[in-house]
N, C-alpha and C positions, 0 to 999 in steps of 0.2 A: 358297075355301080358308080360310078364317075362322076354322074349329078351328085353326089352326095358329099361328095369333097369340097363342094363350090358352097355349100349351107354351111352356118354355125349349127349345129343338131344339138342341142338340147344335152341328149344320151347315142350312145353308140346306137348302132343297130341291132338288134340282137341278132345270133348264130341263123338262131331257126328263120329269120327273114331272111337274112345274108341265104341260107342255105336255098329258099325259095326265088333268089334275086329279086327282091323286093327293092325300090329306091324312093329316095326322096325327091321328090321334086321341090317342092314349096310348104314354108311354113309359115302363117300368117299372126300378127302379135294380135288379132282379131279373134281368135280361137277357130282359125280354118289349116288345113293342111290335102296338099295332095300329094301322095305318093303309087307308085305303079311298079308292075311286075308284066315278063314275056309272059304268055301262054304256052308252053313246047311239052314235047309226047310224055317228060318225065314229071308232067304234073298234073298229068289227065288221069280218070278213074276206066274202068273196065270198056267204057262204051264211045272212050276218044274223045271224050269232053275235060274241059277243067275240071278235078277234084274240089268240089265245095269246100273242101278244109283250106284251101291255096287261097281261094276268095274271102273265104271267114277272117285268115289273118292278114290279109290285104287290109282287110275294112278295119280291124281291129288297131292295127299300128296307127291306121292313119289318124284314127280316134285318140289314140295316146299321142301323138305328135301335133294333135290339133290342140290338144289341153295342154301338152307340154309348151306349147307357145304364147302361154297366156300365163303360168304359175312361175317362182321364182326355184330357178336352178336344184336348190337344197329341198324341195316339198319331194317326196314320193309320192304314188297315186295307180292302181291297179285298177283291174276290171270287174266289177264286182255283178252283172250281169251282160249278156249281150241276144241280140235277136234279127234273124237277118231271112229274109225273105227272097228266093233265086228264082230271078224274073224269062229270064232267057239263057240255056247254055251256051259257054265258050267254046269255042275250037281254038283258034290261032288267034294272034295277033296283039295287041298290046292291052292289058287290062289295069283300070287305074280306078283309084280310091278317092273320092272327095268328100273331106270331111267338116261340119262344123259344130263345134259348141251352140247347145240350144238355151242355156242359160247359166249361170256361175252359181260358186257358191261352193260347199264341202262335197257335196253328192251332184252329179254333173252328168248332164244328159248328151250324148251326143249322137250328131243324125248321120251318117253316111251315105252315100251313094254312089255304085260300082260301074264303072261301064268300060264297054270293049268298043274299042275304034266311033265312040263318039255314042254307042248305044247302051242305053239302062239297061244294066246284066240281072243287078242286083240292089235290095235294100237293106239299112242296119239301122240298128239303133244302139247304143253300146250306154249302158251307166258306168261310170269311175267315181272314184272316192277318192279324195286326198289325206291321206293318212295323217293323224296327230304328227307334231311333231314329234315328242317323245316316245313314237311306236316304232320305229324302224323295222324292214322288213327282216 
């Protein structure tokens, strides 16, 4: 996880990424973000392909990283729905998330897009909300 030392991150990483090696690559004050994860045997499902859940939160951070790039430090902001369409399965090799904000605002749409080694794996589309201030998780 070594790219991730070289970014100002916003927020830590959480566990459950860490736990999937998830990284950062790029976060843009534009509301984009790329981050990426290996493919290897302990993240595939029954049939030796990548586990959809490994791609869901792929797509998902990069969506929270992409808006955390655009909002000021102290705002919180969670996922309040998401939807992702699996275009092609993985096997091996490097799977990465690119994300962008589709427009601003309290309620925020964000579009992702997953690919392995240069190819559309997957699609997302993610909604967040940025919480009142005085709502604290």
């Amino acid at each position: 996880m070594g790219e991730n030392n070289n970014l100002d991150l916003p927020f830590k990483m959480p566990p459950f990424c860490e736990l999937l090696g998830i990284e950062v690559v790029e976060i843009g004050d534009d509301g984009s973000s790329v981050l990426k994860m290996s493919s290897h045997e302990k993240l595939w499902q029954p049939y030796g392909v990548l586990h959809g859940g490994s791609i869901f939160t792929l797509a998902d951070a990069a969506a929270a990283y992409a808006l955390a790039g655009t909002v000021e430090r102290t705002k919180q902001f969670v996922t309040v729905e998401m939807k992702i369409n699996y275009l092609v399965p993985v096997k091996d090799g490097i799977v990465e998330a690119r994300a962008r904000l589709l427009k601003g605002g309290r309620v925020i749409p964000i579009d992702v897009e997953v690919f392995n080694e240069k190819k559309l794996v997957a699609k997302a589309i993610a909604t967040y909300i940025i919480l009142d201030k005085n709502k604290k998780l």
